[in-house]
C-alpha positions, -999 to 999 in steps of 0.1 A, spaced: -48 -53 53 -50 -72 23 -84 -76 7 -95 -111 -8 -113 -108 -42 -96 -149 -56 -91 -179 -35 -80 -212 -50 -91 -239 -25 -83 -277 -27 -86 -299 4 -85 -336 6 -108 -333 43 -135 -316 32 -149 -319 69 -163 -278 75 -161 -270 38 -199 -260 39 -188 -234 67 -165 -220 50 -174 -215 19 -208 -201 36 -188 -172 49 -164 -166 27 -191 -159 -2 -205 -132 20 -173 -112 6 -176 -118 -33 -146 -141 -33 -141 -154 -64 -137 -197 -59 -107 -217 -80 -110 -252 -71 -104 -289 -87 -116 -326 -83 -135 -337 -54 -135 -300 -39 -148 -283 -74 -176 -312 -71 -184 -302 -38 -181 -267 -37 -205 -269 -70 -234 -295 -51 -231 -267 -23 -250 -245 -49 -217 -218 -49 -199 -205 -82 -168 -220 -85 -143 -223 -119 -121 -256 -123 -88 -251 -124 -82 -270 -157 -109 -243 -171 -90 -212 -153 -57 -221 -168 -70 -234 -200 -49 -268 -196 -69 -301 -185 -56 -324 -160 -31 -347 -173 -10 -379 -162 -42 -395 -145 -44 -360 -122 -9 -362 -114 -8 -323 -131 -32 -299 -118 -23 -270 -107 9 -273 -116 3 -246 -143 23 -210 -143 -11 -186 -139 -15 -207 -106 17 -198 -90 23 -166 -111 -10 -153 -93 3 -170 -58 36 -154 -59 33 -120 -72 43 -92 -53 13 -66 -59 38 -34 -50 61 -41 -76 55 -26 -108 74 -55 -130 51 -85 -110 23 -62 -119 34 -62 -156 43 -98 -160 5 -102 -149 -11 -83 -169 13 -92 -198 -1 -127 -197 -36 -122 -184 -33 -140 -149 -49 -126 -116 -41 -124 -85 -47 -151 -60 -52 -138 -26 -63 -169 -2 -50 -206 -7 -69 -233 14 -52 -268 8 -45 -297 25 -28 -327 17 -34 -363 1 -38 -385 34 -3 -399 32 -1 -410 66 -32 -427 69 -26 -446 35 8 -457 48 -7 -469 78 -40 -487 61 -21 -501 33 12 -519 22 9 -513 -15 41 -497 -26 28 -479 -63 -6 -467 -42 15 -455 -10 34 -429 -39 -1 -419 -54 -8 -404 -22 26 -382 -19 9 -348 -30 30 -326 -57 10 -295 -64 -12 -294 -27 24 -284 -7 41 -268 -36 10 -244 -35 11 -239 3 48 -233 0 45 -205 -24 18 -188 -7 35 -191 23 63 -177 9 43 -145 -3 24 -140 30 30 -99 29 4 -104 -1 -16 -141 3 -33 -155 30 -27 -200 35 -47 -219 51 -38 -254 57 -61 -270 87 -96 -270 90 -89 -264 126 -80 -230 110 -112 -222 93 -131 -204 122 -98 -179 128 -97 -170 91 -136 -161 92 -134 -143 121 -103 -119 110 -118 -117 73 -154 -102 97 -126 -84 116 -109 -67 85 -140 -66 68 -131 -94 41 -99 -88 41 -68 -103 69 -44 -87 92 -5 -93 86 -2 -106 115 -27 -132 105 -10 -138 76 20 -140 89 10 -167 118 -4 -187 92 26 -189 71 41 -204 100 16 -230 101 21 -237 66 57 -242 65 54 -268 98 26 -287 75 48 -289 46 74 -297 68 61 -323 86 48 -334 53 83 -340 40 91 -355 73 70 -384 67 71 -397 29 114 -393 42 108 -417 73 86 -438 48 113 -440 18 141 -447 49 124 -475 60 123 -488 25 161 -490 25 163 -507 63 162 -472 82 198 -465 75 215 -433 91 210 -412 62 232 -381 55 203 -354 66 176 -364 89 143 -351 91 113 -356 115 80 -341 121 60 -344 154 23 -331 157 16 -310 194 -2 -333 215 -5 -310 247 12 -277 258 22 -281 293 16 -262 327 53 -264 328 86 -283 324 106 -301 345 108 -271 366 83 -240 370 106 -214 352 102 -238 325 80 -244 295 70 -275 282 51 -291 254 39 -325 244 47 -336 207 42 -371 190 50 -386 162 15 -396 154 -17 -378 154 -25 -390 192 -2 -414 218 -28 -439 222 -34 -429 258 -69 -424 273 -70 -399 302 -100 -411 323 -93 -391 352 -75 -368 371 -57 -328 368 -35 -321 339 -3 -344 334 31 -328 338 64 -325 317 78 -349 348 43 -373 349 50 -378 308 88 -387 313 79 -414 340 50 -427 319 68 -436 291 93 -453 311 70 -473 330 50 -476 295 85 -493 277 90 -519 307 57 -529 311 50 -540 276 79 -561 277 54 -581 298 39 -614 287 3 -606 277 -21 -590 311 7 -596 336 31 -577 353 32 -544 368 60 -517 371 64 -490 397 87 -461 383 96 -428 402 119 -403 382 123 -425 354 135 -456 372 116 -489 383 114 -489 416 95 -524 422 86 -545 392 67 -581 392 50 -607 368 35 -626 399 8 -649 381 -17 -634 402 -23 -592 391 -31 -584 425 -3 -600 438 16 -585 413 15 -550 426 20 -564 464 47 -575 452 62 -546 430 52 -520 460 70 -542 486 103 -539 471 107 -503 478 75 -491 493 94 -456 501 104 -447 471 69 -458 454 55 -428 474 39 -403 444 51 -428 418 38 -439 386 19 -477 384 15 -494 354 0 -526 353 4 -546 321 -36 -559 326 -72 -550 334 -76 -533 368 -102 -551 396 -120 -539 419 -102 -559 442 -64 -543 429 -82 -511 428 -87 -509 468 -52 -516 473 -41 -488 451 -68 -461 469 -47 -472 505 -19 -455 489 -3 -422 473 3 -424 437 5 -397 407 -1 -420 378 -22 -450 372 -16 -467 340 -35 -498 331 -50 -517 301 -82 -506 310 -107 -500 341 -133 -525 356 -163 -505 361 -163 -508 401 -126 -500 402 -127 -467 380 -157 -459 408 -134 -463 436 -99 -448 419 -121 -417 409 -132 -412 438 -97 -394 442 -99 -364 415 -68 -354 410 -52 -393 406 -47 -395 371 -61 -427 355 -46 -435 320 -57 -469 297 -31 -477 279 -44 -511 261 -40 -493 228 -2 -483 235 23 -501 214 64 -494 219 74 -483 183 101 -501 168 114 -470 155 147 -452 159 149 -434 199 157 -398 195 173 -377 219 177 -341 213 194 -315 229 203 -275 221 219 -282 185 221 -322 186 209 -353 185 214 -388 193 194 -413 171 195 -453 181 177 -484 172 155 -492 200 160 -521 232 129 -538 237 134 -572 221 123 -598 238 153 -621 253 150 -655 245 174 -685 259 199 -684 226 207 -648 238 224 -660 271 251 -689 273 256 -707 310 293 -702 321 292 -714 356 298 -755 361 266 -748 383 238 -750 355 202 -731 368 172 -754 360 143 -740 339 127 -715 366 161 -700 380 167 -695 341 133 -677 335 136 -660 365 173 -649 358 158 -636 322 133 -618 337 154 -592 368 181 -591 332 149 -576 315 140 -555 342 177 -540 347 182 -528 310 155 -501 319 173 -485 350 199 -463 348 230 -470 346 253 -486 363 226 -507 372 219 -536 394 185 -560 402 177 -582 425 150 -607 423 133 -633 441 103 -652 422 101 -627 393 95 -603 419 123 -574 422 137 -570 462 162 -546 458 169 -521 429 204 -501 424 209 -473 399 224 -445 385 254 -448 402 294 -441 386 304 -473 407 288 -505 399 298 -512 433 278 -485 448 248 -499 428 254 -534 446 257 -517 479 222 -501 475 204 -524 460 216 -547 486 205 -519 514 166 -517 499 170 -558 500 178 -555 535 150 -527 545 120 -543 530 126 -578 525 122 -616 549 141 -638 519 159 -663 540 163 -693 524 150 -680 493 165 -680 460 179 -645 454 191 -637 417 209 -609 402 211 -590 373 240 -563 362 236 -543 326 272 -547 318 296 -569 329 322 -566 363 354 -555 358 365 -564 391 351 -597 415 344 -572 439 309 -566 432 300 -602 424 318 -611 459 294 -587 476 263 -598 458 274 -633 469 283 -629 509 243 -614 512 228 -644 496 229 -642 455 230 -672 444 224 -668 406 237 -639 385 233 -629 350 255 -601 328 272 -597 298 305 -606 292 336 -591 278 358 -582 308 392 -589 305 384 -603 343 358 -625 328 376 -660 334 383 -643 370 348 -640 378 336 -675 362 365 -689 387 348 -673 418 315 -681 407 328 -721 398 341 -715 437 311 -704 456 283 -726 436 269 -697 421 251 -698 390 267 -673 365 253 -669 333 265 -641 302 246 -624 278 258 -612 246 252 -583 246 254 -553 269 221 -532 281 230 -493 295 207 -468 299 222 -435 302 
């Protein structure tokens, strides 16, 4: 146990300051603080010296320099059972400091409230982590604090110890503080890297704040936790039991298509991280009739997301069938009625989500894969018409819209569409073949398209005119891949041949 007779405390959210100073006076402890928290501490009614009094140095450099000052950290880091530390101490007339309580300047808000470069690097605190650090550092002697969300489990095992704290404590904390300072780092590195165009730097560095730990992983034996890169995900649970490792993984899938969607429209059905009907029918209603129908098997204990508000009217369609996840840009009052009327279907509003335009990350054991993200929206200079057959506007959007749909299924993919509605959906599979083959089957199941226009969409281009003969002998009459076969002029040829619209993108779209 180590008592606390000194604590130097400095915090920038001075939300529960009253309650802690309260009970931390109860023990004698002796209060260093500076700025706004000296202030405060001192309008509580509490003894408390300045900083710039207990070292004898003012601030300098507009407050830049504050505690950067050698009886600060000489009374942080010294180790009380060694006779030299204890020398060096009294040599120079410092004390010990037993608790710090810091947190930092608010650098992420500022970055996110403001664009000002020179006030953005005011808020980068020097001496708040360099403080935590050390104390961390020396947590067999000194106890850091660095969350208010802290304050009540420092109370309790200073009542516990009798004003003092357990090593565990200490030691539990330490790791707290080092993930702070960490995180810290994390985010004035990802700001200064997107100053010079997020370049692939030489060391990479990313902090993530825990969101939710998990019931489990992917599997039972697993465990599983929730972190973000921001303080919240921007996702309002309204209803419903827990979300899973599995629910999470879909959402965000379903999430990343659906707000590739032209403002409240379009809705996505996604089971185990593939779309399994998607459609921007004008009509939102409609919309999910029409996502469902293309594979209404497969959309059994899926994830919805509708790019829009959900009716009443939409929201007795949904309670006729089994779903997980309901994702939507908000509730009419009537439908969140009805939908809750099932408890455990989980009802999330999403219209504060927005896909980040920052770099994906994949991690695994040891490694990971960092890439610019897909989600720009296609525009007609992307594409170039190869076929002497030239689509008119509508086959065109409509062609745009199943090639925007297949770059968010696995790969080797393949989409089928009919009225910016999918009909047939083929992923994951080695053979782009294979993909043709089932999403030709799923056509076949659940579809009456005769003499409707049927498009296709591959994510990469077809090294052989097999598939594209296939997709053309059950009624394709429009396709849309990128190019850079060496079969390419082979393919243009059949196409030229059988009247089909062909048309290449320029670039290719896999998801692995």
């Amino acid at each position: 146990m180590k008592k606390i007779k000194r604590a130097l405390i400095s915090v920038s959210d001075k939300n529960n300051l009253k309650f802690l100073i309260k009970n931390l006076s109860r023990y004698k402890i002796n209060f260093i603080s500076s700025g706004g928290t000296f202030k405060e501490i001192k309008k509580m009614g509490f003894k408390c010296e300045e900083v710039s009094k207990y070292t004898r140095n003012p601030e300098i450099l507009s407050g830049r320099v504050k505690t950067l000052h050698p009886k600060i950290y000489a009374g942080i880091l010294a180790k009380r059972n060694l006779n030299s530390h204890k020398n060096d101490l009294k040599k120079n007339n410092y004390k010990e400091i037993d608790l710090v309580i810091v947190n930092f300047y608010p650098f992420e808000q500022t970055v996110k409230q403001i664009k000002n470069n020179e006030k953005i690097l005011e808020n980068i605190d020097i001496g708040g982590p360099t403080m935590v650090r050390a104390a961390a550092k020396n947590y067999k002697d000194v106890t850091v604090i660095t969350n208010i969300s802290q304050y009540e489990s420092l109370i309790k095992n200073i009542n516990q110890n009798k004003g003092a704290t357990s090593l565990e404590f200490r030691k539990k904390s330490a790791l707290e503080a080092f993930g702070e300072t960490a995180y810290y780092e994390s985010l004035i590195y990802n700001y200064f890297r997107g100053l010079n165009s997020n370049e692939f730097s030489r060391k990479f560095a990313v902090g993530f704040n825990l969101i939710e730990k998990l019931r489990y992983g992917e599997n039972p034996h697993q465990e599983g936790a929730l972190y973000s890169a921001s303080e919240n995900l921007n996702l309002d649970k309204l209803n419903g039991k827990q979300l899973s490792y599995n629910n999470y993984s879909d959402i965000f899938a379903a999430l990343q298509i659906s707000k590739t969607f032209p403002n409240k429209k379009g809705t996505v059905i996604v089971k185990h991280g593939n779309p399994c009907g998607v459609s921007v029918h004008e009509n939102n209603t409609e919309s999910f009739l029409h996502a469902y129908k293309c594979d209404p098997l497969s959309a059994y204990g899926g994830i919805v997301s509708c790019n829009f508000k959900v009716s009443k009217k939409l929201a007795l369609e949904l309670n006729k069938l089994f779903f997980e996840v309901i994702i939507a840009n908000g509730f009419d009052k009537d439908a969140l009625y009805l939908l809750k009327r099932k408890k455990n279907l989980r009802l999330i509003d999403s219209k504060n989500y927005k896909i980040s335009d920052n770099n994906n990350l994949i991690s695994n054991m040891d490694f990971a894969l960092s890439q610019s993200p897909d989600v720009k929206n296609f525009k007609y200079h992307d594409f170039k018409v190869v076929s002497k057959n030239k689509p008119n506007k509508k086959t065109f959007d409509n062609l745009i819209f199943a090639f925007n749909v297949c770059r968010f299924v696995k790969s080797n993919a393949i989409v089928l569409t009919n009225e910016k509605s999918t009909v047939g959906i083929g992923s994951g599979q080695p053979s782009r073949l294979d993909s043709c083959d089932i999403a030709i089957k799923k056509m076949n199941l659940f579809q009456n398209l005769s003499n409707k226009e049927i498009l296709a969409a591959s994510d990469a281009f077809f090294p052989f005119i097999d598939g594209v003969e296939k997709l053309v002998q059950n009624g394709v009459s429009g396709i849309i891949q990128p190019s850079g076969s060496i079969r390419d002029r082979e393919v243009i040829n059949f196409a030229n041949k059988t009247g089909t619209v062909l048309i290449f993108s320029k670039t290719r779209h896999f998801k692995h």
